[in-house]
C-alpha positions in Angstrom: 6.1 -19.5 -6.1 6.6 -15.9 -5.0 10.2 -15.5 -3.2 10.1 -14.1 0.4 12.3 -10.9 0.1 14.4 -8.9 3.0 13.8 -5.3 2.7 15.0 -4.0 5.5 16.7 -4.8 8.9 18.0 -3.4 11.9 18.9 -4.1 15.3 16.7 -3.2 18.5 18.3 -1.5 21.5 18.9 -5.2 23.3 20.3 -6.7 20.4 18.4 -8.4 18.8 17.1 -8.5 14.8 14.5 -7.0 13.2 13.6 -7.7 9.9 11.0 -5.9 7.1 10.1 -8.6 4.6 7.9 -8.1 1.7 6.2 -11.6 -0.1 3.8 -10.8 -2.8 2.8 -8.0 -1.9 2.6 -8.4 2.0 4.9 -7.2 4.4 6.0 -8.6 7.7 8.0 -7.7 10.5 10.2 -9.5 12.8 12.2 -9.7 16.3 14.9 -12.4 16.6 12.5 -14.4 14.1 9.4 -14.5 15.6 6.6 -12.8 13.2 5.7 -9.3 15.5 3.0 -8.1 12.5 2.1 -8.4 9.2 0.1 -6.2 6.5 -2.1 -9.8 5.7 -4.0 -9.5 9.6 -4.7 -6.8 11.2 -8.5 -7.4 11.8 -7.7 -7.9 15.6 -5.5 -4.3 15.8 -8.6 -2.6 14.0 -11.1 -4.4 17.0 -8.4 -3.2 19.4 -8.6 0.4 18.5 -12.4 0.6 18.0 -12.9 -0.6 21.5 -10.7 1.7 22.7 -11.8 5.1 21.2 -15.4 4.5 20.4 -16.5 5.7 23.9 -14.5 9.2 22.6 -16.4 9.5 19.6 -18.1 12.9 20.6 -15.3 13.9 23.6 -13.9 17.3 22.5 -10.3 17.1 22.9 -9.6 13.6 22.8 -5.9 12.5 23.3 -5.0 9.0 22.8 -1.7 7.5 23.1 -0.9 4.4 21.0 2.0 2.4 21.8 3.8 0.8 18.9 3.2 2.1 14.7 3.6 -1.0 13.4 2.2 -0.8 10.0 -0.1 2.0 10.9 -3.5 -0.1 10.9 -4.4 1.3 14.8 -3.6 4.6 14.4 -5.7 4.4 11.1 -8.6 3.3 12.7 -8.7 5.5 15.6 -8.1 8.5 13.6 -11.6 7.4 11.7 -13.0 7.7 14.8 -12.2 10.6 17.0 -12.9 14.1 16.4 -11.0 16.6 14.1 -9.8 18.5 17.5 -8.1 15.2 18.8 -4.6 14.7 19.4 -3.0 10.9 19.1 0.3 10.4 20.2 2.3 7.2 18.5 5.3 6.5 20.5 7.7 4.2 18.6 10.6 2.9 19.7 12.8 1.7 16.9 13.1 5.2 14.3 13.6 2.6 11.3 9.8 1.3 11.9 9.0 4.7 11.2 11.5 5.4 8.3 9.9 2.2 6.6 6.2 3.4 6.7 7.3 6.7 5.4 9.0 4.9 2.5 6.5 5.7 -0.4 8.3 2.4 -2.3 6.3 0.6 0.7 3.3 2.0 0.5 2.2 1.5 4.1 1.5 4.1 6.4 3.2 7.4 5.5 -0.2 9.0 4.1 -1.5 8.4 7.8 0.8 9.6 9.7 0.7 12.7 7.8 -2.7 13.4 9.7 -2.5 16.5 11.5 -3.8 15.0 14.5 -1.1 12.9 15.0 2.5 13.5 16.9 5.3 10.8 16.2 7.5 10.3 19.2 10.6 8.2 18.5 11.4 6.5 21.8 10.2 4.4 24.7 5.7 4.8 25.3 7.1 3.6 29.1 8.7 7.2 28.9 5.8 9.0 27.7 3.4 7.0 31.1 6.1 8.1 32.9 6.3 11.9 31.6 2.4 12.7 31.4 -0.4 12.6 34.2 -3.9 12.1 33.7 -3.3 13.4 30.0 -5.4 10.7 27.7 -8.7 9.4 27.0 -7.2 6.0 26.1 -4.0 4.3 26.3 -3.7 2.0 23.3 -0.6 -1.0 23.4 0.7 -3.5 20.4 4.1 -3.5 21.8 4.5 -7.0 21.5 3.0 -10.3 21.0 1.4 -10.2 24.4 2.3 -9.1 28.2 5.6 -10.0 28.2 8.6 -7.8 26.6 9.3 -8.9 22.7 10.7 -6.2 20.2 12.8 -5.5 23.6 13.2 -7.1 27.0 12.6 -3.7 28.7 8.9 -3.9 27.1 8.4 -6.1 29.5 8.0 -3.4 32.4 4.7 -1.9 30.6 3.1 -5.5 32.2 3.7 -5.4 35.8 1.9 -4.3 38.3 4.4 -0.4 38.6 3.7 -0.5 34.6 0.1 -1.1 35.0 -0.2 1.6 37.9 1.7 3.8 35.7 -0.5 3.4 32.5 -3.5 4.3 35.2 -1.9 7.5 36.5 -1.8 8.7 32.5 -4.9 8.2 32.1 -7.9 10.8 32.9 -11.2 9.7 34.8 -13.3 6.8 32.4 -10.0 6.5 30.2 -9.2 3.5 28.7 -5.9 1.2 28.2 -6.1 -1.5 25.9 -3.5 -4.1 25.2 -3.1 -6.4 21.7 -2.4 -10.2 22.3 -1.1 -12.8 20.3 -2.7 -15.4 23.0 -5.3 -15.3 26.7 -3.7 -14.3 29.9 -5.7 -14.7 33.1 -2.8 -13.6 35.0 -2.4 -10.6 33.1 -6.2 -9.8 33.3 -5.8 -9.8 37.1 -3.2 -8.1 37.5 -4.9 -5.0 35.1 -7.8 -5.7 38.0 -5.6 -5.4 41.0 -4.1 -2.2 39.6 -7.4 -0.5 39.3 -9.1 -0.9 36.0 -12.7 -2.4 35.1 -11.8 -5.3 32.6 -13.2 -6.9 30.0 -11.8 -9.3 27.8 -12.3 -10.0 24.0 -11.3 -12.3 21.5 -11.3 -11.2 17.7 -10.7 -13.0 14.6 -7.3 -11.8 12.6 -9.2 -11.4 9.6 -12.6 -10.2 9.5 -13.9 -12.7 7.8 -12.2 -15.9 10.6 -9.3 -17.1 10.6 -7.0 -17.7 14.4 -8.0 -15.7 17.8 -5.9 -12.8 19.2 -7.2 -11.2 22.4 -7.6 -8.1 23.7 -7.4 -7.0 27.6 -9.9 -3.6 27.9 -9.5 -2.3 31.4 -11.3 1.0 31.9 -10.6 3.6 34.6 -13.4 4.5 37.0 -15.5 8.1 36.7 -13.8 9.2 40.1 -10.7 8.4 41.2 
């Protein structure tokens, strides 16, 4: 049997432990433990993007923030499908996340983020809401393992109702924000509604071929404001 190997580790800004582990072949990441994403499934992530930016297809221009690199597999499907003129935005909060996909002993995502339609910022995608108004097409988040703050406590602002209302302001007329989950959230669904966004919800396999559910919250920002 294959040994489970650490790679790499480092500490978030709250404290706690993440850790890059690599097991024939496949690499993981963890917070404190918990499994936040893994080379092996990434089906769900792929779904989460395609919903997202296939509405931008054919939009010249198109800027789309994504929240969280993890091992690249969002940002590598939205950049096969927007435009060569489109701008995407990857705001990641722990630099080491980066660092590791730019490791060529890794082989994960350094050729991608060498796209140059791409913009790494190192730091907090709450920031970047914040900063810029009614700048993207789409708002795209795998933070975490849900609606609730995981790689950091903080996270857990992006969920509320002011973090929702803030991921609307970003966004222009018919943009999009979609949010990765581990699990359903009715709650979370509702409160997307209450803050102003169309929503649909999906669930899609982690592999493409079956395997467990993740879900995926698509709320959608009117024509008009």
């Amino acid at each position: 049997m294959k040994p489970t190997i650490l790679r790499a580790q480092v500490t978030t800004p709250d404290g706690r432990l993440m850790t890059l582990h690599e097991h024939d072949g496949a690499f993981t990441i963890r917070v404190a433990g918990v499994e936040l994403m893994t080379t092996r499934q990434h089906h769900s992530e792929e779904r989460l993007a395609l919903l997202a930016c296939e509405p931008l297809r054919r939009v010249r221009g198109a800027r789309v923030l994504i929240g969280g690199l993890g091992f690249g597999f969002t940002l590598r499907t939205a950049l096969g499908i927007l435009g060569a003129d489109a701008a995407v935005v990857v705001a990641e909060l722990i630099p080491e996340v980066v660092a590791w996909n730019r490791d060529p002993a890794y082989g994960l995502a350094g050729p991608t983020l060498e796209d140059p339609r791409v913009t790494v910022v190192v730091g907090d995608v709450g920031d970047v809401l914040r900063r810029d108004k009614a700048a993207f097409d789409a708002v795209i988040l795998d933070v975490d393992n849900g609606a609730a703050g995981l790689t950091t406590v903080d996270n857990g602002r992006l969920y509320t109702a002011n973090g929702l209302t803030r991921a609307r302001a970003a966004l222009r007329p018919r943009g999009c924000l979609a949010v990765w989950s581990a699990d359903g959230d009715p709650a979370f669904a509702e409160r997307m509604r209450r803050s102003g966004f169309a929503v649909t919800t999906e669930r899609a396999r982690v592999h493409a071929g079956g395997g467990s559910w993740n879900h995926l919250f698509i709320g959608r920002v009117p024509a008009t404001r």
